[in-house]
C-alpha positions as CSV (number, residue, x, y, z in Angstrom):
1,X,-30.8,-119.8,7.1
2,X,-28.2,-119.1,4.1
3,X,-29.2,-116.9,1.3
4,X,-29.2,-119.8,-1.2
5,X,-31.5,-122.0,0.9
6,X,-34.1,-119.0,0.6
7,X,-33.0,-118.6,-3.0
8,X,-34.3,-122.0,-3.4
9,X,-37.9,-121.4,-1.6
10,X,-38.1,-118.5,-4.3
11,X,-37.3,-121.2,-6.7
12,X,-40.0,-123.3,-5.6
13,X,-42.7,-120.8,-5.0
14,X,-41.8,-119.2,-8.0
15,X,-42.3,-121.9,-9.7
16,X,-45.6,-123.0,-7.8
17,X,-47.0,-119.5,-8.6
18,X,-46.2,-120.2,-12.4
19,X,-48.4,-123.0,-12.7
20,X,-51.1,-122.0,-10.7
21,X,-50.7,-118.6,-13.2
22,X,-50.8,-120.5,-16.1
23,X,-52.0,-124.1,-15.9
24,X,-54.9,-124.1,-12.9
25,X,-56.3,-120.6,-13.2
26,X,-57.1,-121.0,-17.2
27,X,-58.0,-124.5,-16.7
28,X,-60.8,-123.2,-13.5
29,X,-61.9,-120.1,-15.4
30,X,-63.0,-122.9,-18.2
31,X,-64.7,-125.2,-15.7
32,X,-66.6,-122.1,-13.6
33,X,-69.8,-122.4,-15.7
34,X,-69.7,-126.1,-16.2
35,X,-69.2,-128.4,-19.5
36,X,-71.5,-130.1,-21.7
37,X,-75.3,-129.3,-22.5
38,X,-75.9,-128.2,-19.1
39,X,-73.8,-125.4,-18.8
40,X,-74.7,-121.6,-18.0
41,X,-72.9,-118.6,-18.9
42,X,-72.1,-116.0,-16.2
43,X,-70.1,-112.8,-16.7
44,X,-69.1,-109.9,-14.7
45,X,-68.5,-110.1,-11.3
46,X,-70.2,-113.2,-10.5
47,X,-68.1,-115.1,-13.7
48,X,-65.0,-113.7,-10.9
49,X,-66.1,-114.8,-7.6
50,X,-67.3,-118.3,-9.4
51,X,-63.4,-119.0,-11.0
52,X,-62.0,-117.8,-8.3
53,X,-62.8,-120.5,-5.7
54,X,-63.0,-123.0,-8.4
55,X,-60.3,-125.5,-7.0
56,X,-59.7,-122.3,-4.5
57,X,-57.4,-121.5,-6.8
58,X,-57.4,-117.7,-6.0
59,X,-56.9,-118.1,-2.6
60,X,-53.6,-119.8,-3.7
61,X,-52.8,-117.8,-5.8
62,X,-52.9,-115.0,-3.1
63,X,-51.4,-116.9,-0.8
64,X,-48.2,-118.1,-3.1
65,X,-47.8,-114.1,-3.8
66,X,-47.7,-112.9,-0.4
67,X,-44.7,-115.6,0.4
68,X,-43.1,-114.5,-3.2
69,X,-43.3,-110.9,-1.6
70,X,-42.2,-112.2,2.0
71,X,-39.1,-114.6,1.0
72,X,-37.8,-111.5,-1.5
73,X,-38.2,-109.0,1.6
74,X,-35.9,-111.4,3.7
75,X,-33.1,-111.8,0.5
76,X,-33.0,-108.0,0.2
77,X,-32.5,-108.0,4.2
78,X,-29.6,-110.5,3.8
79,X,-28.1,-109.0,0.9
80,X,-27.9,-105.2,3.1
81,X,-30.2,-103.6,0.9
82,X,-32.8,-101.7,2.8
83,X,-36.9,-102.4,3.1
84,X,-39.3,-99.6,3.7
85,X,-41.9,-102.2,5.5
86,X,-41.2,-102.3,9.5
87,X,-40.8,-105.2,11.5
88,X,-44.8,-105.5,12.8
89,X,-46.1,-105.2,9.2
90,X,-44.3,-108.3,8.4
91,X,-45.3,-110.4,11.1
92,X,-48.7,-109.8,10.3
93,X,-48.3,-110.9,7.0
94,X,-46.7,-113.7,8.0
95,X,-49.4,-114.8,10.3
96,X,-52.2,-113.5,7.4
97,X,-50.4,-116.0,5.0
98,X,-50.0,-118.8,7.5
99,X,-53.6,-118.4,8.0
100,X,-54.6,-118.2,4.3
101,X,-52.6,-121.5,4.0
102,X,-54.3,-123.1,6.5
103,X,-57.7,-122.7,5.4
104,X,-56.8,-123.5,1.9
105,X,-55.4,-127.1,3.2
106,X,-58.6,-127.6,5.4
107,X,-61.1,-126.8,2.4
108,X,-59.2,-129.0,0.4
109,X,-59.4,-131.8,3.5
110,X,-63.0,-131.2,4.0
111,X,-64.4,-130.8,0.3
């Protein structure tokens, strides 16, 4: 693939991790102990675990970093400059991610 194809992927999950930073994370952090009279209050690590599979949006937000880290690893390839990380290390993130991605889709398909 050309370098500006994958400049554009960066574009895009850039951009994806943006407004899962700013707009779903807030918004799931605010809905993790419910709305109204019947809510509850939970801090520590609980309040964490809770907002962080609210709309699985930690998974995602995992997921979307590891591709940031993976598409910038193949730019720097392209462009000559040198990664420490060997070859094996990033297949197995690939196939981590691919599998992070996949069970985010299926929870979303079977919830």
């Amino acid at each position: 693939m050309k370098s500006s194809a994958y400049t554009g992927i960066l574009v895009l999950i850039n951009s994806l991790l943006l407004l899962t930073l700013l707009g779903v994370v807030p918004f799931a952090w605010i809905l993790r102990d419910g709305l109204g009279p019947d809510s509850v209050k939970s801090n520590g690590l609980e309040a964490l675990i809770r907002a962080f599979n609210t709309f699985y949006a930690g998974p995602a937000l995992l997921c979307l970093g590891g591709l940031h880290f993976l598409v910038r690893h193949i730019l720097n390839k392209q462009a000559g400059r040198r990664s420490k990380e060997s070859f094996p290390f990033l297949i197995l993130l690939s196939g981590a991610l691919f599998g992070g991605l996949t069970l985010v889709l299926m929870a979303f398909m079977f919830t």
